[in-house]
RODO-2510 file (C-alpha; in nm, 4 decimals, decimal comma):
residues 425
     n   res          X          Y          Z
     1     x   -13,6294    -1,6485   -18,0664
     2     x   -13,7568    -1,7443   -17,7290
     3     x   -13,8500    -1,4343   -17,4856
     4     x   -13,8130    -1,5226   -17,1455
     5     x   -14,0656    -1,3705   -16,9292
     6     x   -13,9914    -1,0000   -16,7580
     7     x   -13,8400    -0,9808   -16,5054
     8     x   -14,0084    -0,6762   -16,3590
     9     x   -14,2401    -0,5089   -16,5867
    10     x   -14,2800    -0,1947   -16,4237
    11     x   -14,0054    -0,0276   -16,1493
    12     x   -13,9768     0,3155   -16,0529
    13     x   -13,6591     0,4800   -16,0947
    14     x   -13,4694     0,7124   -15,8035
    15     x   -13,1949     0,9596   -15,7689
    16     x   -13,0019     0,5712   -15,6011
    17     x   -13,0185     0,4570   -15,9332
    18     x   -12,7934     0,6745   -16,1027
    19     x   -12,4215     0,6523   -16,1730
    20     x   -12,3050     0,9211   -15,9474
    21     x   -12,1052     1,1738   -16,1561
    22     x   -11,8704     1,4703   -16,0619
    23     x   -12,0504     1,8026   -16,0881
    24     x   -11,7321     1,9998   -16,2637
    25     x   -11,7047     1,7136   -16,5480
    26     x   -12,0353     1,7510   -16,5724
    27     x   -12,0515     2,1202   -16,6920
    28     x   -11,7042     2,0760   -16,8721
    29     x   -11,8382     1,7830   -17,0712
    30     x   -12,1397     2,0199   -17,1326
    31     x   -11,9072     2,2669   -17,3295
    32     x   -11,7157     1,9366   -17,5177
    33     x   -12,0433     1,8325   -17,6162
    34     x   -12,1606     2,1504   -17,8021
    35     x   -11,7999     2,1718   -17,9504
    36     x   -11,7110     2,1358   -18,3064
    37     x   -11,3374     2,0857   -18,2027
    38     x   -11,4002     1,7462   -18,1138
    39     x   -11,4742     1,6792   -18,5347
    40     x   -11,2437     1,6044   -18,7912
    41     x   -11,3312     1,9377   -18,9322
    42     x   -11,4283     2,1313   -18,6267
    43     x   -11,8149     2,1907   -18,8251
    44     x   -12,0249     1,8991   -18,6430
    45     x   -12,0864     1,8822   -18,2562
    46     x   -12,2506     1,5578   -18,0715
    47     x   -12,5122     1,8070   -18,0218
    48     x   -12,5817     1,8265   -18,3531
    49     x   -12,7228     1,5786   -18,3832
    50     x   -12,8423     1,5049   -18,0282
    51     x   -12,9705     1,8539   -17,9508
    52     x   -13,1631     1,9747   -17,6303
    53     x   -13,4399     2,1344   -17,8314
    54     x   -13,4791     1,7964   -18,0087
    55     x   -13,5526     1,5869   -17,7510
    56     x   -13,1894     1,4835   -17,7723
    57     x   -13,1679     1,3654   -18,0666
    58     x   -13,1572     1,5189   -18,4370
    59     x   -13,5654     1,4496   -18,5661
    60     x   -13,4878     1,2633   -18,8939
    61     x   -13,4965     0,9113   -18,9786
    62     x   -13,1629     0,8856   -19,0988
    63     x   -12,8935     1,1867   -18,9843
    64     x   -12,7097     1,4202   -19,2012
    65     x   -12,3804     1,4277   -19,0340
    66     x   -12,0306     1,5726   -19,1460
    67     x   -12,0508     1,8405   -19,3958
    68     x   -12,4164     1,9557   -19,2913
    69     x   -12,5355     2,2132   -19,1958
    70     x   -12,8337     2,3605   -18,9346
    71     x   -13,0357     2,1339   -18,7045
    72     x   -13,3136     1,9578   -18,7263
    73     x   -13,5346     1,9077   -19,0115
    74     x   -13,3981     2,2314   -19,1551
    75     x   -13,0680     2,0589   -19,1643
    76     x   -12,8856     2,0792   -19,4798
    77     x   -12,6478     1,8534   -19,6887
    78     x   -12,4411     2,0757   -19,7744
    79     x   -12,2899     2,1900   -20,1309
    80     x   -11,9761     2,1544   -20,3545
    81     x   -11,7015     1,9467   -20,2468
    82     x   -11,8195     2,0015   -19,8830
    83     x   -12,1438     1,8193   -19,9391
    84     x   -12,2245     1,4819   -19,7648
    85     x   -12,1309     1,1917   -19,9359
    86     x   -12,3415     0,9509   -19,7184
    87     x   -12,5960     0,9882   -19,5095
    88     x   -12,5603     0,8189   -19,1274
    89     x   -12,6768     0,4671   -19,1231
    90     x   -12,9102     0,4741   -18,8447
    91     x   -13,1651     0,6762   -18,6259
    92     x   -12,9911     0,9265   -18,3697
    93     x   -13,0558     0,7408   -18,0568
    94     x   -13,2130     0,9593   -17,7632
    95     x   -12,9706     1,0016   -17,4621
    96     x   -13,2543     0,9544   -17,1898
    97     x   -13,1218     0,7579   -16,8677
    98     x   -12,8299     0,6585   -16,9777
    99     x   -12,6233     0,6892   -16,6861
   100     x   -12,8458     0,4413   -16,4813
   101     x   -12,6567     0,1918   -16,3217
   102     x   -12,8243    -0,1156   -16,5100
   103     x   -12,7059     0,0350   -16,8558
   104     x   -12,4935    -0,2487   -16,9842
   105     x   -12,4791    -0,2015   -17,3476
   106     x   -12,5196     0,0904   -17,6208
   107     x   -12,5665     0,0911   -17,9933
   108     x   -12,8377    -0,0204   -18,1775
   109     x   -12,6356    -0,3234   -18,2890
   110     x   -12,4802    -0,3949   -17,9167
   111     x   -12,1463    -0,3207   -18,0533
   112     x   -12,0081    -0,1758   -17,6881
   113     x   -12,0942    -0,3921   -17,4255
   114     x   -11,9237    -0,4093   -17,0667
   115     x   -11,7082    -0,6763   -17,0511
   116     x   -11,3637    -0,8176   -16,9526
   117     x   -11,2668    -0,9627   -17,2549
   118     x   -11,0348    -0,7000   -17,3843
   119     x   -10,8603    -0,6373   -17,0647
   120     x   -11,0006    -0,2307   -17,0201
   121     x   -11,3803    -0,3023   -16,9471
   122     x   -11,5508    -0,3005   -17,2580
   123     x   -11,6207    -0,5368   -17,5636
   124     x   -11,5914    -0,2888   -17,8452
   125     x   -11,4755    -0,2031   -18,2290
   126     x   -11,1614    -0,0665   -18,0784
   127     x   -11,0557    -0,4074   -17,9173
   128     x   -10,7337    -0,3671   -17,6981
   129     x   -10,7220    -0,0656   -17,8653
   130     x   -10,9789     0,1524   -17,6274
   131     x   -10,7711     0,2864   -17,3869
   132     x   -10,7893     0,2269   -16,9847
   133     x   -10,9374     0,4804   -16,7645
   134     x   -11,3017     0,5307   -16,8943
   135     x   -11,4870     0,4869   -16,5962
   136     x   -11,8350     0,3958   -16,7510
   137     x   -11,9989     0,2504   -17,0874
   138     x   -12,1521     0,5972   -17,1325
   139     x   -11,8064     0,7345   -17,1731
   140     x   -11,6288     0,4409   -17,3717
   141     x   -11,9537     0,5343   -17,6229
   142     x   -11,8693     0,9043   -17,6138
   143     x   -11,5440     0,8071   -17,8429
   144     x   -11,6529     0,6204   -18,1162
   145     x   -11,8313     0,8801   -18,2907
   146     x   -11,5976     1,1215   -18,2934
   147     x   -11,4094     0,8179   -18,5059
   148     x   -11,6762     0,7787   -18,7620
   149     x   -11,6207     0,9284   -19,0973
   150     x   -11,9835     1,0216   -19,1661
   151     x   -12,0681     1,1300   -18,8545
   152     x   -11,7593     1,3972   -18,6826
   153     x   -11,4584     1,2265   -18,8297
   154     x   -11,4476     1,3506   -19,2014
   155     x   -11,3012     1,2174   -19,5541
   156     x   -10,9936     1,0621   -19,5115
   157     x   -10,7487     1,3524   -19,7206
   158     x   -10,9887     1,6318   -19,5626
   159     x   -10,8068     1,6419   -19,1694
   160     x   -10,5667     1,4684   -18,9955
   161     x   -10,8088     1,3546   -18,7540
   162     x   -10,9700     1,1398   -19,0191
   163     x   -10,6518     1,0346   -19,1640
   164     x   -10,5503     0,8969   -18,8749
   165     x   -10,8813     0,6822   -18,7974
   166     x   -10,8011     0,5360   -19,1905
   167     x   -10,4921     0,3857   -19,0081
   168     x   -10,5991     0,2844   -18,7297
   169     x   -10,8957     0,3763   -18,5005
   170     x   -10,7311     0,5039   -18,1797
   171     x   -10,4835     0,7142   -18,3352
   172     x   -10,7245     0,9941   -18,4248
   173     x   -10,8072     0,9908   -18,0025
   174     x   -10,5186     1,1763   -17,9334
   175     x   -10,4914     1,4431   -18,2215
   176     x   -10,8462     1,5705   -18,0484
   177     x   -10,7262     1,5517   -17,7094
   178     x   -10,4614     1,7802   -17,7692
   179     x   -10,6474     1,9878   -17,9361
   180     x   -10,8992     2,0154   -17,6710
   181     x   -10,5937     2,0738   -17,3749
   182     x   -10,4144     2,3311   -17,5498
   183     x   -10,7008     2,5935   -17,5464
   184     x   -10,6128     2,7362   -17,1979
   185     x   -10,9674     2,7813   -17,0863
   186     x   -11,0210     2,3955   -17,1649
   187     x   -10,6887     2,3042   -16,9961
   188     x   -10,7772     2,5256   -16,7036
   189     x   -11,0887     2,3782   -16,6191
   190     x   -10,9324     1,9651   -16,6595
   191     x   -10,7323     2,0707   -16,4246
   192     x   -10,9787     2,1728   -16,2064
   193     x   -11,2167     1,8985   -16,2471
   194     x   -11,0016     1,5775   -16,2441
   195     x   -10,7940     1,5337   -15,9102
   196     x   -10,5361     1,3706   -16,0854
   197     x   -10,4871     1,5960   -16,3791
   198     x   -10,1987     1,7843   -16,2693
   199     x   -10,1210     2,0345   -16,5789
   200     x   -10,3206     2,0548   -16,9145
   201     x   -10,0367     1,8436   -17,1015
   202     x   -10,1830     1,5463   -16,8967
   203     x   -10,5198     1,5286   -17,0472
   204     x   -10,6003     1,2665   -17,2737
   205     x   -10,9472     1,1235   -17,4427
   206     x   -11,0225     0,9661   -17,1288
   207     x   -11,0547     1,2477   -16,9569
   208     x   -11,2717     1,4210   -17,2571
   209     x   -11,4602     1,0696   -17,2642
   210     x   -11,5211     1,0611   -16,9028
   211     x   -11,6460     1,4570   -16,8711
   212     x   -11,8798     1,3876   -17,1836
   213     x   -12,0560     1,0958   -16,9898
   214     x   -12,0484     1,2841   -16,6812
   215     x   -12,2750     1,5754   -16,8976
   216     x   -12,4603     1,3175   -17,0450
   217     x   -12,5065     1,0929   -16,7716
   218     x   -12,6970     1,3481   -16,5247
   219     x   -12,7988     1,6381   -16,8384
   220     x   -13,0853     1,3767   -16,9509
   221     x   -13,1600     1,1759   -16,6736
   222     x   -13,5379     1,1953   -16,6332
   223     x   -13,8404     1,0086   -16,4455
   224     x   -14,0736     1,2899   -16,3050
   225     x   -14,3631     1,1198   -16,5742
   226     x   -14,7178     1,0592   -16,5207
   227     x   -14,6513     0,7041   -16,5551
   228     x   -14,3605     0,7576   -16,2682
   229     x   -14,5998     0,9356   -16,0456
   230     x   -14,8327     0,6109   -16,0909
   231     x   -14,5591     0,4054   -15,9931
   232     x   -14,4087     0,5689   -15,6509
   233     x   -14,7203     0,7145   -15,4708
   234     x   -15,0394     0,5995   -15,7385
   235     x   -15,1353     0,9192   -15,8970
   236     x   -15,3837     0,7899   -16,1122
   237     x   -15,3518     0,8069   -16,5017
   238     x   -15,5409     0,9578   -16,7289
   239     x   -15,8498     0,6981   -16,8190
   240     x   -15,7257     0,6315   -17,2067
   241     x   -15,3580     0,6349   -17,0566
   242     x   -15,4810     0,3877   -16,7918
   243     x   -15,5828     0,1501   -17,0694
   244     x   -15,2740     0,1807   -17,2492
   245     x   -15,1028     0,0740   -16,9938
   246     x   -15,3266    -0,2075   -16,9440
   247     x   -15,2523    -0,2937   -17,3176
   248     x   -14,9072    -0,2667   -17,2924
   249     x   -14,8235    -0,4993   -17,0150
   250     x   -15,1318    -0,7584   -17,0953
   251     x   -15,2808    -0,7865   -17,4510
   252     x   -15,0528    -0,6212   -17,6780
   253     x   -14,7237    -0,8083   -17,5388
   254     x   -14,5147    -0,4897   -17,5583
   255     x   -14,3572    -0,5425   -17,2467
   256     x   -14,1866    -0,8797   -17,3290
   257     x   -13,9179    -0,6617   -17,4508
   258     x   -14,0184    -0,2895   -17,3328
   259     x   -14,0424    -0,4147   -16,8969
   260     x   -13,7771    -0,2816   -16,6477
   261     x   -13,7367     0,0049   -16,4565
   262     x   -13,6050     0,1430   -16,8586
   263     x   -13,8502     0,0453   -17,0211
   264     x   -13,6181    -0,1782   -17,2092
   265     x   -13,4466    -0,5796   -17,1837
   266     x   -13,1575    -0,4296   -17,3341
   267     x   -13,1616    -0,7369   -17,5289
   268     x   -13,1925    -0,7780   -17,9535
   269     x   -13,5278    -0,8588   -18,1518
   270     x   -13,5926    -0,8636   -18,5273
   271     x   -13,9170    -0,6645   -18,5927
   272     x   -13,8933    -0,6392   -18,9443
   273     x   -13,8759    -0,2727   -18,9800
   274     x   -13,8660    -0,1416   -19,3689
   275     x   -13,4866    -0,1602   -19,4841
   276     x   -13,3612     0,2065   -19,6459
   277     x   -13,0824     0,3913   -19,6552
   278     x   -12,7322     0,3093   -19,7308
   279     x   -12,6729     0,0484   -19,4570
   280     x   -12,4063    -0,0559   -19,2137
   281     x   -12,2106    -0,2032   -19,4561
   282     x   -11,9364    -0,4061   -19,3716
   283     x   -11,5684    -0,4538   -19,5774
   284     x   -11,6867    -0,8021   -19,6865
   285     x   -12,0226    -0,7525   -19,7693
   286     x   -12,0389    -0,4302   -19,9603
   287     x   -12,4700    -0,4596   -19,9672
   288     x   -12,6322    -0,1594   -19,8873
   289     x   -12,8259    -0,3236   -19,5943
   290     x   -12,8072    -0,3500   -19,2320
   291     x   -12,7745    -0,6743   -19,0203
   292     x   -12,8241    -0,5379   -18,7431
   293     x   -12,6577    -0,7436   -18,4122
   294     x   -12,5168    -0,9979   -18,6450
   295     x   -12,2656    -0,7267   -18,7458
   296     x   -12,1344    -0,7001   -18,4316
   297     x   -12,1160    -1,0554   -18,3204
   298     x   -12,0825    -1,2273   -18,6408
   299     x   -12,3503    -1,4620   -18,5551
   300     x   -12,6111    -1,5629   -18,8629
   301     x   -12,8654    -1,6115   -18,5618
   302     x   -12,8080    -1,2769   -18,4611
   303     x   -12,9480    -1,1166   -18,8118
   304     x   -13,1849    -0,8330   -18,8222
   305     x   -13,1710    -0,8167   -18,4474
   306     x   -13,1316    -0,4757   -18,2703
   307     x   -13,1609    -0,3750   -17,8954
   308     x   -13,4749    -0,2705   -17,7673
   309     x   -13,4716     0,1420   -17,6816
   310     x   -13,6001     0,2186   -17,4265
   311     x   -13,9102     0,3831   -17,3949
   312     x   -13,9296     0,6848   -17,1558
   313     x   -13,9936     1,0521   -17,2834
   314     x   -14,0308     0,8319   -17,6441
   315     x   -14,2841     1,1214   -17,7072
   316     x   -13,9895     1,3586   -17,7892
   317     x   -13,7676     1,1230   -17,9490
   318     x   -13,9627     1,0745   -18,3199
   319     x   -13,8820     0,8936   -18,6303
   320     x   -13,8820     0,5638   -18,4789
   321     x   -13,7043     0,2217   -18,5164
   322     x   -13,3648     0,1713   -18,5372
   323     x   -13,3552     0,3604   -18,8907
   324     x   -13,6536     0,5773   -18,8519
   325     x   -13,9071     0,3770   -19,0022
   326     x   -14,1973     0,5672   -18,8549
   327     x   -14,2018     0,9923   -18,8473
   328     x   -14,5021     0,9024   -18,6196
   329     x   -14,5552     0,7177   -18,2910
   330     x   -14,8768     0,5957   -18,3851
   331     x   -14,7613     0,4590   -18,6662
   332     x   -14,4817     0,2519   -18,4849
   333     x   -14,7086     0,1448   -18,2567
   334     x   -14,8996    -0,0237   -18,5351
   335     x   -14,5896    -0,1738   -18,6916
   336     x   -14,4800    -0,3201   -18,3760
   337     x   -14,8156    -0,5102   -18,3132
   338     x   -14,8288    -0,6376   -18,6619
   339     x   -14,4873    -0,5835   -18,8062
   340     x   -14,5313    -0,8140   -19,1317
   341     x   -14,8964    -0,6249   -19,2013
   342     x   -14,8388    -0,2919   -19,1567
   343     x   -14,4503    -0,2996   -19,3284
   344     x   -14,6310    -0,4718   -19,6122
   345     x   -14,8081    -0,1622   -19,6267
   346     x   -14,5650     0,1204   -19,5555
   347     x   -14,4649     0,4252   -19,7735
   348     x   -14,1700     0,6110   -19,8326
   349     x   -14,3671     0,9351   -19,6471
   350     x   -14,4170     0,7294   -19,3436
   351     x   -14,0147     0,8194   -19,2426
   352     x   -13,9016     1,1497   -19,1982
   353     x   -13,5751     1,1487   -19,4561
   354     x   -13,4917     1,5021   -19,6132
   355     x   -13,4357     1,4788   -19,9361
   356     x   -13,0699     1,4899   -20,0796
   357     x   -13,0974     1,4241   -20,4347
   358     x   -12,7623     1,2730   -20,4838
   359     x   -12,8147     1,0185   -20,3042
   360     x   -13,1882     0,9348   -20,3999
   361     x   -13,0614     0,6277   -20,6075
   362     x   -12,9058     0,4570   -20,3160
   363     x   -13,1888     0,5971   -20,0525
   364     x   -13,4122     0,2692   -20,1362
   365     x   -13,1948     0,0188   -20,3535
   366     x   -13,1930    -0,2179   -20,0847
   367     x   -13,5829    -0,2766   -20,1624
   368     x   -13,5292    -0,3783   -20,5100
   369     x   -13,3229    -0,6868   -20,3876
   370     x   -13,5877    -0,9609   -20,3680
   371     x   -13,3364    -1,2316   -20,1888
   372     x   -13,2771    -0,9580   -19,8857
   373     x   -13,6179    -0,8428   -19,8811
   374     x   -13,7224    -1,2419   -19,8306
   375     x   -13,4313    -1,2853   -19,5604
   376     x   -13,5501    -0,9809   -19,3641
   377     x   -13,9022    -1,0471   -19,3844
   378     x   -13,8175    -1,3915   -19,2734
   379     x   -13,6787    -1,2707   -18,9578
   380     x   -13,9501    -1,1611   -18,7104
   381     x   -13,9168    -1,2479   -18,3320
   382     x   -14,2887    -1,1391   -18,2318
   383     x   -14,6550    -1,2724   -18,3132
   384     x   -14,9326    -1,0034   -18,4510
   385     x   -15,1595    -0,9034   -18,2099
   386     x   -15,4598    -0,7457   -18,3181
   387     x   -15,5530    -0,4276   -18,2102
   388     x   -15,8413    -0,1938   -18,2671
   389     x   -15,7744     0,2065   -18,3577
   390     x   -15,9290     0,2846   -17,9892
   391     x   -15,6724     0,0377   -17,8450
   392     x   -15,3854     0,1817   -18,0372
   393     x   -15,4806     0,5317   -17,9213
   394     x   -15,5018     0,4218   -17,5762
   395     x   -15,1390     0,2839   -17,6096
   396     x   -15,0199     0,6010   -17,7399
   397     x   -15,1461     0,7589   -17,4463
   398     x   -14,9674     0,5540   -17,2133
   399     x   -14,6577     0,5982   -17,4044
   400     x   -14,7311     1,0075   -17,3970
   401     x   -14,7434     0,9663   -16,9958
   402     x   -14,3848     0,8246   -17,0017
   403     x   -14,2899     1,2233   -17,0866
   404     x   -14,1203     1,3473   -16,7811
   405     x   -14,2313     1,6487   -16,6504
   406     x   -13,9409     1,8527   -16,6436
   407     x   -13,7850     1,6845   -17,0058
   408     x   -13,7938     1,9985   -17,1869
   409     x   -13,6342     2,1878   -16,8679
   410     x   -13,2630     2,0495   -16,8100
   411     x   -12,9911     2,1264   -16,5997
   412     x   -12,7314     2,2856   -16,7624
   413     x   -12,8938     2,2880   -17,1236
   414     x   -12,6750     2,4428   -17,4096
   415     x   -12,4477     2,6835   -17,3978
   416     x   -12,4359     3,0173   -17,5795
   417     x   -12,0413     3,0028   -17,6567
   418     x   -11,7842     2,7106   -17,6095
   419     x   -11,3814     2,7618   -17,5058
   420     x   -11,3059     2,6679   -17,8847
   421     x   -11,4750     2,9999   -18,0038
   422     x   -11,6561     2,7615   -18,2959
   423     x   -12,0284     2,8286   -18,3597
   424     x   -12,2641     2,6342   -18,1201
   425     x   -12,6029     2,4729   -18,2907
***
């Protein structure tokens, strides 16, 4: 892969930037995001696993979704028939900055992108199938996980809710919204917050989906950093920082993908990072591995590709890599300037991935496949750079500086009780 040269390596970001979202949707897609009602079996939130006092995200390399239980790394598996059967294929992405206007596409893989093809906005798994009406990519994303079995939907015979995704993907959408508009408090406030919402009956998941991205689109919006201080009025960095960033956007090449005012091309590179974990399989090609982009597009040059996160507040958001490679940013900083050396060299430890002992034969079979293992290592978009342990340092205090002042101190942060009545995490 080529990599065209950055466009703008380093632009502060304002208020102007932002999506402007409705205040009301905002706090009622702050309650919907903390409720369990929107799971198959009402016992997993999207805070869960994307929790305020992690950063938002969950802190493990791979998640523990439906049929867990507790946050974090004292999150649980779960026991008897209850139990997980799977753990989530990839890293909980953070939800930093999504709602900025240049967002175009979410996923690690790309799988929702903005686009026309479909007819409602969006290239995505539901097709034709994801209804009109969502008025941003954040909230066309807010649905799909709420459709995954592993993640909020459940088993198949467990709910209806995941019975009805076995059929067909958008029929589960409205089973939740109703269950969402009957509970009057919920059906109260829609009515309230969406001009054209005339009586609860007249809610539907686009209203759910648009209130959740209105909550997530202005809860984690951040850029009060060190690094954004530096940019608008030159508030020098610290000196190590200083020389981090120097590295960053000169010698160590990060920002041929990491440049923008994100932090991020939003486009797809291959960086080789160790293969675990059950995969993103797909119906045809039952391996437990992950293809990254290519799964999505169906495109053999598109293999082992996934979109560049961005970076800001990346501090908070450990493991790292699209399946939580590296527990430790140092570590991932290392990887990315010699991907092919240092995965040569990494250990099972180096990820944080609680163990579930059922699953222990599947965690790592992926590895013991020598043709994969060749085909992934053969896929690397980026040349080694060498760098000393004072240089790496100095890049990890750059990327410490991205840390917005106020990250830890949000908005509306989680509530104590939600209109369902079900526990919050």
């Amino acid at each position: 892969m080529i990599f065209a040269a950055p466009a703008a390596l380093a632009n502060p970001i304002t208020a102007e930037d932002f999506i402007a979202f409705d205040a009301d949707q905002a706090q009622l897609g702050q309650l919907l995001f903390y409720d369990k009602i929107l799971s198959g079996n009402r016992n997993i939130s999207c805070g869960t696993c994307h929790h305020h006092d992690l950063g938002g995200s969950d802190g493990l390399s791979l998640g523990i979704g439906e049929g867990g239980v507790g946050l974090g790394r004292e999150r649980t598996p779960g026991d008897g028939p209850d139990r997980i059967r799977k753990r989530i294929p990839r890293n909980a992405p953070a939800l930093w900055n999504l709602g900025h206007k240049d967002v175009r596409v979410l996923f690690h893989d790309g799988r929702l992108e903005i686009s026309d093809i479909y007819g409602n906005g969006y290239d995505s798994p539901a097709e034709e199938r994801l209804p009109a009406g969502l008025e941003t990519i954040l909230a066309a994303q807010a649905l799909f996980p709420m459709t995954s079995q592993f993640e909020m939907a459940g088993n198949p015979s467990e709910n209806e809710v995941a019975g009805a995704v076995h059929d067909r993907i958008d029929r589960a959408w409205p089973i939740l919204a109703k269950r969402v508009r009957v509970i009057p408090a919920y059906g109260e406030m829609f009515v309230a917050a969406f001009e054209h919402i005339k009586r609860p009956e007249d809610v539907t998941i686009v209203e759910i989906g648009n209130a959740l991205a209105a909550f997530i689109g202005t809860e984690w919006a951040n850029y009060d950093s060190p690094y954004d201080a530096f940019l608008t009025d030159g508030t020098p960095l610290p000196a190590a920082a200083d020389r981090g960033r120097a590295l960053f956007f000169g010698k160590a090449r990060c920002a041929q993908c990491h440049n923008g005012p994100l932090l991020s091309d939003q486009d797809f590179h291959a960086m080789a990072l160790p293969p675990f974990g059950p995969g993103r399989t797909r119906a045809w090609d039952p391996m437990p591995r992950d293809v990254g982009r290519m799964g999505a597009t169906d495109d053999m040059e598109d293999a082992y590709r996934f979109r560049t996160p961005s970076l800001r507040n990346v501090a908070l958001t450990a493991p790292y890599g699209h399946n939580g490679a590296y527990d430790n940013l140092r570590d991932m900083v290392r990887h990315m300037a010699d991907p092919a050396g240092t995965g040569a060299l990494w250990t099972r430890d180096l990820a944080g991935l609680p163990n579930v002992p059922w699953l222990s034969e599947i965690d790592f079979v992926i590895q013991s496949d020598t043709l994969e293992m060749a085909r992934h290592a053969a896929t690397l978009d980026v040349r080694p750079v060498a760098l000393s342990e004072a240089e790496v340092d100095d890049i990890v205090s750059f990327l410490e500086c991205l840390t917005g002042a106020s990250a830890l101190d949000r908005p509306l942060g989680r509530p104590d009780t939600v209109p369902s009545g079900l526990p919050v995490d």
